[in-house]
C-alpha positions in Angstrom: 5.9 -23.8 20.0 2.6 -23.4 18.1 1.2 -20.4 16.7 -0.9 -18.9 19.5 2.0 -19.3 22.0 3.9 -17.5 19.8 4.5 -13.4 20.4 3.4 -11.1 17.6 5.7 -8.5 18.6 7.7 -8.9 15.4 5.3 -9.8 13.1 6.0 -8.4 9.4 1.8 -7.9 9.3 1.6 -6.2 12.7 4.5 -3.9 11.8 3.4 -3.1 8.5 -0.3 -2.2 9.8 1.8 0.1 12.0 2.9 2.3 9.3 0.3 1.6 7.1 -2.9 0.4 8.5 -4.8 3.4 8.8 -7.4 4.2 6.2 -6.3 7.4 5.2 -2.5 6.3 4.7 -3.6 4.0 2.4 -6.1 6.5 0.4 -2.9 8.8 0.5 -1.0 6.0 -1.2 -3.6 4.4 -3.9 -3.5 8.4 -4.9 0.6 8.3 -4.7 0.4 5.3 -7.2 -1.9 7.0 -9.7 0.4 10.0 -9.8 -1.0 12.4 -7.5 1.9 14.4 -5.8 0.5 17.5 -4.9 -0.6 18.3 -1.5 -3.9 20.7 -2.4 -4.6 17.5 -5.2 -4.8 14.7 -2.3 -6.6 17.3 0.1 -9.2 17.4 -3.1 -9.4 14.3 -3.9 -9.5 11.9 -0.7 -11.5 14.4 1.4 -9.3 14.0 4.3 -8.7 17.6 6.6 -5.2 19.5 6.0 -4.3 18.3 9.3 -4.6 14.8 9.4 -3.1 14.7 5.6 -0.3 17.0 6.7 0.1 13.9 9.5 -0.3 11.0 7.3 2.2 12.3 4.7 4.7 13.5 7.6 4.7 9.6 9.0 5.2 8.6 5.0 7.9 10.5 4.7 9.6 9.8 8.2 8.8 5.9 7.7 11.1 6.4 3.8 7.8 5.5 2.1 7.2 9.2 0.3 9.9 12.1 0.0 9.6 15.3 -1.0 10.7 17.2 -4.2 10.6 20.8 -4.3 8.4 22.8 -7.2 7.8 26.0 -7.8 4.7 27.6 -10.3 5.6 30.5 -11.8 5.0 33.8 -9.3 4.5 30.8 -6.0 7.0 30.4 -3.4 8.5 27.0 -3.8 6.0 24.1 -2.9 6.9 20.1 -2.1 5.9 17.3 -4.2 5.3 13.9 -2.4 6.8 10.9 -4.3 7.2 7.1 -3.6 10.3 6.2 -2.8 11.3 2.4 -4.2 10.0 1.3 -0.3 6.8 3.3 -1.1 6.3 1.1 -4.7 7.0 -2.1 -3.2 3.5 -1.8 -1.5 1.7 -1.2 -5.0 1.2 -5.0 -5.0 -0.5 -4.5 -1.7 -2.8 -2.0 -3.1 -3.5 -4.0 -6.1 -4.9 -7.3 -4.0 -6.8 -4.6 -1.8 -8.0 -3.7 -5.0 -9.0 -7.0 -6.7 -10.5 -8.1 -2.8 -12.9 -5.3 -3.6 -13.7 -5.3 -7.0 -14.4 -9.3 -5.9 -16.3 -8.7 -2.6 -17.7 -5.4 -2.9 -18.4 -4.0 -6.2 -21.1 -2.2 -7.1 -23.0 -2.3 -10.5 -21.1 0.5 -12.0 -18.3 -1.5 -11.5 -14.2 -0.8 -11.2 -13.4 3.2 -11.4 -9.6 1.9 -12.7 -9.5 -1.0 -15.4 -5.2 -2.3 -15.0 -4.1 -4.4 -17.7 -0.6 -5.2 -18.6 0.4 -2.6 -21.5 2.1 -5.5 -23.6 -1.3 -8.1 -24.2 -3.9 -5.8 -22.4 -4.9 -8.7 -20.2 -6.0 -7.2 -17.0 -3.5 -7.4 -14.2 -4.3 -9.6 -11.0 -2.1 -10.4 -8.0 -1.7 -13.9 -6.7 0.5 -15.9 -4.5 3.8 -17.7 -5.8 6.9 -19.5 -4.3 10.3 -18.7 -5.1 10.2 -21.4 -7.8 7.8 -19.7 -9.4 5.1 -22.0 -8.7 2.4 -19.4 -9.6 -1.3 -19.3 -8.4 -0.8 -20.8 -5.3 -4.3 -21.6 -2.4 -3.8 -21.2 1.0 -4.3 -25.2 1.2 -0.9 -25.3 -1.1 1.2 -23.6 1.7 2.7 -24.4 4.6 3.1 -21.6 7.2 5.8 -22.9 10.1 7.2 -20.2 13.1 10.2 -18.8 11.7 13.7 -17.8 13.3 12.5 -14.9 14.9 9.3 -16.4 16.5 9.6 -16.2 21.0 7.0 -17.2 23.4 4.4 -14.8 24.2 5.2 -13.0 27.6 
């Protein structure tokens, strides 16, 4: 069976998009990752209407990527706070090559608004490809990609 014949009904890619692959979800969660947690603070910043961020962080928090925490200010009823969960932080490195994409490919003159560097040396942080063996670094002509147990014909 070769790739095209292949379904992509259980793609990891596909599914992921699904949760994830709208713009504003992934605005919602570059802000998440920078420490923004407060409803009237993403509303603010991203731009976004209260209704389609009240949606966006509704499907965060019903997919276990952001939960809530409540908080009160003194003399306020009791607000929620939206937090990545550990699911929610596994996609930072997602964000980051998103990230180093752009700054690569579409950059303007002003350059980066975030400069990441590792706190220990201060080298800037970039993502890259490795194998479990910790080859690091590796090109797409270093891989091999084969159909894995869960590929099934296309219907």
């Amino acid at each position: 069976m070769e790739w095209l014949e292949a379904s992509t009904e259980n793609c990891p890619v596909q599914r992921t998009l699904d949760v994830v692959g709208e713009k504003w979800t992934l605005l919602i969660l570059r802000d998440a990752v920078n420490g923004v947690r407060r409803f009237d603070d993403f509303h603010r910043h991203i731009g976004l209407s209260e209704a389609v961020l009240s949606d966006r962080l509704r499907k965060l928090i019903s997919a276990g990527i952001l939960k809530t925490v409540p908080y009160r200010e003194p003399g306020s009823r009791s607000r929620n706070e939206y937090r990545l969960t550990r699911k929610g932080w596994d996609l930072w490195p997602v964000l980051m090559a998103l990230s180093q994409w752009g700054e690569r490919h579409t950059l303007g003159p002003e350059g980066p608004v975030l400069d990441v560097r590792h706190t220990d040396c201060d080298a800037p942080v970039r993502v890259v490809v490795e194998c479990s063996a910790e080859h690091s670094a590796l090109t797409p002509g270093e891989v091999t990609a084969r159909l894995g147990p869960g590929a099934r014909l296309r219907s």
